[in-house]
C-alpha positions as CSV (number, residue, x, y, z in Angstrom):
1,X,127.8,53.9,101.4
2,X,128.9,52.6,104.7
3,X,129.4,54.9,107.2
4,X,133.1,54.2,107.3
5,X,134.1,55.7,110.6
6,X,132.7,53.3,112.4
7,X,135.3,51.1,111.4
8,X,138.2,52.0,113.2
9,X,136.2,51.4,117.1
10,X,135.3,48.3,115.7
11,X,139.1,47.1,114.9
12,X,139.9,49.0,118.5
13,X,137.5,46.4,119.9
14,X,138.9,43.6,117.8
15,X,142.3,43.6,118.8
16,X,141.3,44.1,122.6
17,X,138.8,41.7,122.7
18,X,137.6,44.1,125.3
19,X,134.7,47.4,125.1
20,X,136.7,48.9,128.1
21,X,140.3,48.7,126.5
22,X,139.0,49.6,123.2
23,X,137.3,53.1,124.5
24,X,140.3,53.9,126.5
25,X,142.7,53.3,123.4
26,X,140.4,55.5,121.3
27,X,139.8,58.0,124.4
28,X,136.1,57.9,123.3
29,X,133.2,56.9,125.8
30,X,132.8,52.9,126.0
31,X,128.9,53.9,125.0
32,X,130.1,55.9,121.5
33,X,132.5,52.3,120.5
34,X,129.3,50.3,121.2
35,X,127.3,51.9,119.2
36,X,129.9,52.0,116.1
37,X,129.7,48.4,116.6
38,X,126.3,48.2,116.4
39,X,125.7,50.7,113.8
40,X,128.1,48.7,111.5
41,X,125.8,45.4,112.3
42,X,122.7,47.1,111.7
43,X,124.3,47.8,108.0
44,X,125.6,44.3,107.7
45,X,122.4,42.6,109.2
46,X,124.6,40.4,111.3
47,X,126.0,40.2,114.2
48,X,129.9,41.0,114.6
49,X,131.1,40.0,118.3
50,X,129.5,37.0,121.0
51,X,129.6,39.5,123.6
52,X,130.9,38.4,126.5
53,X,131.3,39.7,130.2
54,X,134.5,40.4,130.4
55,X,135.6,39.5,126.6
56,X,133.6,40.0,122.7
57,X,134.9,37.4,120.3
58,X,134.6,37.7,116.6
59,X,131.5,35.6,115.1
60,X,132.2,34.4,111.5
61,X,130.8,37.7,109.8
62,X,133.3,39.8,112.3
63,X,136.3,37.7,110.8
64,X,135.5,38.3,107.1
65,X,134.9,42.0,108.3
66,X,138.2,42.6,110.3
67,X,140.0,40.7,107.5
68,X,139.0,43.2,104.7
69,X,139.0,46.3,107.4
70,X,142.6,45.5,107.9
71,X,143.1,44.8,104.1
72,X,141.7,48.2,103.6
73,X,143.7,50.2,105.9
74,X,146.8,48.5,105.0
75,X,146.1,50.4,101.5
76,X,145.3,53.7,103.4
77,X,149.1,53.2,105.7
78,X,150.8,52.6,102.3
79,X,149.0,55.8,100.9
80,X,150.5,57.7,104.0
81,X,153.7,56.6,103.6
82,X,154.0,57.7,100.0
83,X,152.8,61.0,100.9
84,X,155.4,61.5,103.8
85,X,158.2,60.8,101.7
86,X,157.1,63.7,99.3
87,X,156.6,65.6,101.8
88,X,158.9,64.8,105.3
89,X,158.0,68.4,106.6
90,X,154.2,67.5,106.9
91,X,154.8,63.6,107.7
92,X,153.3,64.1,111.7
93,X,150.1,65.6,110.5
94,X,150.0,63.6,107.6
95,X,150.2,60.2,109.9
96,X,147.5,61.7,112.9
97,X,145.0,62.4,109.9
98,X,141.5,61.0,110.4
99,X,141.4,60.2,106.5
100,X,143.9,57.4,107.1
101,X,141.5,55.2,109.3
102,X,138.6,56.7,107.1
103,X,137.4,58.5,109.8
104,X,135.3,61.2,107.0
105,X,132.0,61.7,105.9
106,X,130.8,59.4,103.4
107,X,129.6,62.2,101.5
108,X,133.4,63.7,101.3
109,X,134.2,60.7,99.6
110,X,131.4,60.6,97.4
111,X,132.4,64.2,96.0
112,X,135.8,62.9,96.0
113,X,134.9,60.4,93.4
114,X,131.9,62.1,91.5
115,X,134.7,65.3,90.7
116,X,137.3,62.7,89.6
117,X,134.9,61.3,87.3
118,X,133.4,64.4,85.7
119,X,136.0,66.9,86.1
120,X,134.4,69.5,87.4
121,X,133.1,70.9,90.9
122,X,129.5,71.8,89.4
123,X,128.8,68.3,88.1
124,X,129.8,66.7,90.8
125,X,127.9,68.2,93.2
126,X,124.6,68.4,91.4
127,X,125.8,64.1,91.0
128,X,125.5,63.4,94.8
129,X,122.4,66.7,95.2
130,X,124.4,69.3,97.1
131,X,124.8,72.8,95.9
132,X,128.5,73.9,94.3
133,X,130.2,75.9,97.1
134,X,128.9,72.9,99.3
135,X,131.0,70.9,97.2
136,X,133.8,73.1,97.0
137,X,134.0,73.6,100.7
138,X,134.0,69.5,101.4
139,X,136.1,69.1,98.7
140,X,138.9,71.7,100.9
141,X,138.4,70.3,104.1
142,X,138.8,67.0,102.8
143,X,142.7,68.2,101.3
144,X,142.8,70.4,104.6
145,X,142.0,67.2,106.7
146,X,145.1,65.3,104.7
147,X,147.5,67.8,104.9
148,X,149.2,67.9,102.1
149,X,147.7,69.7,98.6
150,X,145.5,67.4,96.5
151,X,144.3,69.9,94.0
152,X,145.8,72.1,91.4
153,X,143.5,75.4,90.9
154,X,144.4,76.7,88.1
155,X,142.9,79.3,85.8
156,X,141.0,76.8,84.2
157,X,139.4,74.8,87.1
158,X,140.3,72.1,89.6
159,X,142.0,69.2,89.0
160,X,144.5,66.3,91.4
161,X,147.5,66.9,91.6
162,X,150.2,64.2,92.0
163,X,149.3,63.6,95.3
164,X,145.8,63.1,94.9
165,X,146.1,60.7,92.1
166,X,148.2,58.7,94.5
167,X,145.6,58.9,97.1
168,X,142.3,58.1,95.3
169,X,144.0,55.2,93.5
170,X,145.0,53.7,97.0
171,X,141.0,55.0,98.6
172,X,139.2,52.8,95.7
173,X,141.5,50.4,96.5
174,X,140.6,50.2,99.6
175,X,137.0,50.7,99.8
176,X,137.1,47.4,97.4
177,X,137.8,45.6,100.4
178,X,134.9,46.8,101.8
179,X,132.3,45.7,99.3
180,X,134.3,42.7,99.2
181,X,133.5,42.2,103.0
182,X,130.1,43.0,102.2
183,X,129.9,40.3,99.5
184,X,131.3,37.4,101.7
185,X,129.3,38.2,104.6
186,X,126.2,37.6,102.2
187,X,128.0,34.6,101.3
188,X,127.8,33.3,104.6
189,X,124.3,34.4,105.6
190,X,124.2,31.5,101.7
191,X,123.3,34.6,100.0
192,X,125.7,35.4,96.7
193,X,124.7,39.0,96.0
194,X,126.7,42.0,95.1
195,X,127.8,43.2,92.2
196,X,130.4,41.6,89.6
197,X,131.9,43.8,87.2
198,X,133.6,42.3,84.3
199,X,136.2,43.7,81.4
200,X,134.9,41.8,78.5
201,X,137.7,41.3,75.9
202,X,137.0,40.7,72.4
203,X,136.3,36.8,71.9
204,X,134.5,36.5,75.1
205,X,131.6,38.8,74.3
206,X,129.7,36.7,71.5
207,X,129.3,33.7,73.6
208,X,131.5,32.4,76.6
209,X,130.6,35.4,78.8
210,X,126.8,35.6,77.8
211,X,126.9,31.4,78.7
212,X,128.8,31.8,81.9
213,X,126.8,34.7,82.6
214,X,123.3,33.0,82.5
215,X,125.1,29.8,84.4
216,X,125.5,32.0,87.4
217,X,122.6,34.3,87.3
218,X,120.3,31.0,87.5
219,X,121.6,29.6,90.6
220,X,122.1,32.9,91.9
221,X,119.6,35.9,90.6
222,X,120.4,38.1,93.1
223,X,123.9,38.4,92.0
224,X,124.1,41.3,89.1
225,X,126.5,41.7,86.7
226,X,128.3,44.9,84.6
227,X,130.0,44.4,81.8
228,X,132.4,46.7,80.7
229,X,134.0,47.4,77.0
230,X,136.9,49.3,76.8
231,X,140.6,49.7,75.7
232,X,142.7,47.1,77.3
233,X,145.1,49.7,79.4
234,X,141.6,51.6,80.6
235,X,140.6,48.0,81.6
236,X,143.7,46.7,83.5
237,X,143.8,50.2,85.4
238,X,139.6,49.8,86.2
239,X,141.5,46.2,87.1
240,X,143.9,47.7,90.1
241,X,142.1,50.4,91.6
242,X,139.4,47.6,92.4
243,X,136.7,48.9,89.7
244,X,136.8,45.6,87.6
245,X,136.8,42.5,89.4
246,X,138.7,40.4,86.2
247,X,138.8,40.7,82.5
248,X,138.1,37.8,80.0
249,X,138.6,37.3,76.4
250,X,141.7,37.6,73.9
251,X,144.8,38.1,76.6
252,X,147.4,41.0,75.6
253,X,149.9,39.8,73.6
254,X,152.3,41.9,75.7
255,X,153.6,40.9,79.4
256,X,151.6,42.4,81.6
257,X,152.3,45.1,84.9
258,X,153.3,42.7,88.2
259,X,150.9,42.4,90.5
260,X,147.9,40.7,88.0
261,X,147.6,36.7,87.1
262,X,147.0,35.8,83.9
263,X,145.3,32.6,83.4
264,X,145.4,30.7,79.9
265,X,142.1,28.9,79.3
266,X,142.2,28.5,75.4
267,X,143.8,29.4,71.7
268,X,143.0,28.1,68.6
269,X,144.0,29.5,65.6
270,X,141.7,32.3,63.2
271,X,139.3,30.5,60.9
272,X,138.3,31.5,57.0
273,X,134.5,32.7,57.3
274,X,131.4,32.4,55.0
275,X,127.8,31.9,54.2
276,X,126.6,28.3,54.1
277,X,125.8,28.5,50.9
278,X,129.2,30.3,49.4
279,X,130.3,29.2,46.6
280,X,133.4,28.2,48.0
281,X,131.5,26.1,50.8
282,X,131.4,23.3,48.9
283,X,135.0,22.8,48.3
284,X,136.8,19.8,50.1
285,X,140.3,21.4,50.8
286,X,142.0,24.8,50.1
287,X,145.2,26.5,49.6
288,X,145.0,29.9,51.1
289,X,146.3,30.9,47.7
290,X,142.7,30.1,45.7
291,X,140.9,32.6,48.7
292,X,143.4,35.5,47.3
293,X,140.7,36.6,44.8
294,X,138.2,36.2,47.0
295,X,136.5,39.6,48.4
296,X,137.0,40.1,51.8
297,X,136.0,42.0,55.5
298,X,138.6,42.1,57.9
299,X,139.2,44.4,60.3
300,X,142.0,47.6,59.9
301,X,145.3,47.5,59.4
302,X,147.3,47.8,62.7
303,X,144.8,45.4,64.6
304,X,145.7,41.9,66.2
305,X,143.9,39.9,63.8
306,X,144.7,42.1,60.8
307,X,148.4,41.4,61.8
308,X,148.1,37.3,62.7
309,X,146.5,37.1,59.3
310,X,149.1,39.1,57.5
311,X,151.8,37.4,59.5
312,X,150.6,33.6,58.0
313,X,150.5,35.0,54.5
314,X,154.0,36.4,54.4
315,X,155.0,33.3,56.1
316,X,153.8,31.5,52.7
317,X,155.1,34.1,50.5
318,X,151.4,35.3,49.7
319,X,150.2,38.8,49.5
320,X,147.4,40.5,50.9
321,X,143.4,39.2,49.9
322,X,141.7,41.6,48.4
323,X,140.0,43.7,50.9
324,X,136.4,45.5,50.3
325,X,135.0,46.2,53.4
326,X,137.5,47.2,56.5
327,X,135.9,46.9,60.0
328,X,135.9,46.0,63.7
329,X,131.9,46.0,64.1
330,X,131.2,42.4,64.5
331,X,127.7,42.8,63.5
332,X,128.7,44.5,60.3
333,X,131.0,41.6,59.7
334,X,128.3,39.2,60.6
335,X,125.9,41.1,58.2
336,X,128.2,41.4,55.5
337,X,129.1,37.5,55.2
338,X,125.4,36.4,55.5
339,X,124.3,38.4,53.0
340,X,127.4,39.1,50.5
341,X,130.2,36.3,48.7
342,X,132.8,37.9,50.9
343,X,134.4,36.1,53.5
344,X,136.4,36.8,56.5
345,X,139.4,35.7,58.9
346,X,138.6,35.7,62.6
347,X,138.5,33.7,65.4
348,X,135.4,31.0,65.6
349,X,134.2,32.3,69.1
350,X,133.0,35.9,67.8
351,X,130.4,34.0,65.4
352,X,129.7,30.5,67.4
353,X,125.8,31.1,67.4
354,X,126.3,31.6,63.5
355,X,128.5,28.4,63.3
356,X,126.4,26.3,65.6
357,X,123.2,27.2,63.8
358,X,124.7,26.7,60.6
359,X,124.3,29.9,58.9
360,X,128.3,30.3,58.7
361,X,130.7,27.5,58.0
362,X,134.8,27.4,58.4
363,X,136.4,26.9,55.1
364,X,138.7,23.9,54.5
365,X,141.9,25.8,54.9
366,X,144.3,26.4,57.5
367,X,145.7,29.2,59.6
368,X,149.1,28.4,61.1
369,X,150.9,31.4,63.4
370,X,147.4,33.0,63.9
371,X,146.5,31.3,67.7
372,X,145.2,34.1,69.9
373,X,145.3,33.0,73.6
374,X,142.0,33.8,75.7
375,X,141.5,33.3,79.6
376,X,141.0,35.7,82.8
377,X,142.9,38.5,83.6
378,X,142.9,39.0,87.6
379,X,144.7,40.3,90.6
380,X,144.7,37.5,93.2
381,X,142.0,35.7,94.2
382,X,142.2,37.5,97.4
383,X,140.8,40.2,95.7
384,X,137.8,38.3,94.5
385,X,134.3,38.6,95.8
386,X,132.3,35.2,95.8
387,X,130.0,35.8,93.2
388,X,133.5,36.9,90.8
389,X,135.2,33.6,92.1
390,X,131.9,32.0,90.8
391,X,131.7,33.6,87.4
392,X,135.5,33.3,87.3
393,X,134.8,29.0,87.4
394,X,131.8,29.4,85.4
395,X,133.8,30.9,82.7
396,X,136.9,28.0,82.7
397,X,133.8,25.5,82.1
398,X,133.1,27.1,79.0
399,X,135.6,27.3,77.6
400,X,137.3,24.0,78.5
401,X,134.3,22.8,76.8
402,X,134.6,24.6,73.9
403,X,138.5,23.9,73.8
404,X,136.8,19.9,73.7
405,X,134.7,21.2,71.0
406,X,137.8,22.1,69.2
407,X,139.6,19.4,69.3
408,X,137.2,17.1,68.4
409,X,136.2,19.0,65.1
């Protein structure tokens, strides 16, 4: 991690323009806020000021680095604020901590974040290879160092409290600013590198992900890339602490929490599925009354799809298909038309390798009501690291092509 207390000397200088100023602000020797300075440009590999006699100036990689810094502890302030108001008797302490201006050991932080992911003191520690009372001790001067309680200890372990929750969500938030400053400087040295992690929504996973993926990744192989599958809440949160850069694929059909941009790229309606050589493949049109006897795969009851689908046949006074097989495992699906007479109702982009080969085919019958809007699901493009952004636009080329693709069959 970067050693993150470097970085308030290095706004100290940045608003002064000026070593001298800057030490005396801080009340630390001018020699200790040079070497922050240069400690945080050995990490970077760049330098941060033209250093001048009587003033530094900020070189391009200082600007995208005092612009996220102040990003970051803007999320810190609004952290403290919160935390005074619940608790006005501690507010003084609570606004001189060191925490605020992440002025702590890296390591602290690291425990911080290994014991909110594994739940426990022992795991964590062993994580980032201290020994448990190690842990437990940094762990209590980090709450002690706040000022306010973070933990509950209870008889059955440790867990955060209110107040800690709070906290960590706006710390992630923060240090996302941080690899984001780490990302752009790369970007300017014409490096993209980094990481991009992605929430991939159903729809996107078969192929406009995979294709945008590989886009990138050719022009840029040091970028790398995480994909993440999960339930949509778990992905929007991941989304606002700054784990998960955007999501793509089939957008919520609810209205989603302020603060996030949702970006409509495509929606086409579900399409009838089935083997080439079906029986039914042959026909030249279809009511979606003659598939009603037809064995089917669809996924369970309760799901998006299973509902569009159910929504179009009551909308024709038709009732349900007859339904063999219930399942959301694509490749069971996928198996289960190629090798069986059933057929399916889903949307074309979770089987376009199988269409494009030719292995599948779309029966001649219609789906109205069942459109399923996909796109990107982001928090402001301020928020996006350059390889994202470029994943992000590598994505709307996809699938503006395959909306062309659409239209045109």
């Amino acid at each position: 991690m970067l050693h993150t207390k470097h970085l308030k000397p290095f706004l100290a200088v940045v608003r002064h323009g000026n070593l001298t100023r800057a030490s005396e602000e801080l009340r630390r020797a001018q020699s200790a806020v040079s070497r922050s300075v240069q400690e945080l440009e050995a990490w970077f590999g760049v330098a941060l000021f033209e250093r001048g006699a009587r003033q530094w100036l900020l070189t391009n990689f200082g600007q995208a680095l005092s612009r996220r810094t102040e990003m970051a502890f803007a999320e810190l302030q609004s952290a403290c604020d919160l935390l005074c108001e619940r608790h006005p008797a501690s507010a003084a302490r609570l606004r001189a901590a060191p925490f605020f201006s992440l002025s702590v050991h890296e390591r602290r932080l690291e425990l911080l974040f290994a014991f909110t992911e594994r739940k426990h003191i022992s795991t964590a520690a062993a994580s980032v290879g201290v020994s448990q009372p190690a842990a437990s001790m940094a762990l209590y001067d980090l709450e002690s160092s706040v000022g306010v309680p973070l933990f509950d200890r209870a008889h059955a372990g440790v867990a955060l409290n209110e107040c800690g929750e709070l906290l960590l969500a706006h710390v992630k938030r923060a240090l996302a600013q941080l690899r984001l400053a780490a990302s752009e400087i790369s970007a300017l040295k014409g490096v993209i590198e980094g990481q991009v992690v992605v929430g991939a929504l159903p729809f996107s996973r078969p192929f406009v992900l995979p294709v945008a993926i590989g886009r990138v990744l050719r022009e840029h192989p040091r970028l790398q890339v995480r994909t993440l599958e999960a339930p949509m809440d778990a992905l929007i949160a991941g989304l606002r602490l700054g784990d998960v850069d955007f999501l793509t694929g089939a957008l919520p059909l609810e209205p989603v929490e302020s603060g996030l941009v949702v970006e409509q790229l495509m929606s086409e309606p579900m399409a009838v599925l089935a083997r080439a050589d079906h029986p039914l493949a042959a026909a030249s049109a279809l009511d979606l009354a003659d598939l009603l006897d037809a064995s089917w795969v669809l996924s369970r009851p309760g799901t998006p799809s299973r509902e569009a689908l159910s929504s179009c046949l009551a909308q024709q006074g038709l009732t349900e298909p007859q339904v063999a097989v219930e399942s959301s495992d694509i490749s069971v699906i996928r198996g289960l038309l190629l090798e069986t007479d059933m057929i399916s109702a889903a949307s074309r982009q979770l089987f376009s390798h199988e269409l494009k080969a030719g292995v599948l085919v779309t029966l001649p019958v219609s789906l109205p009501g069942t459109e399923r809007p996909m796109g990107i699901l982001r928090r402001t493009s301020e928020h996006s690291s350059p390889g994202a952004q470029l994943l992000i636009d590598e994505v709307r080329q996809v699938c503006r092509n395959e909306a062309s693709v659409a239209e045109q069959a």
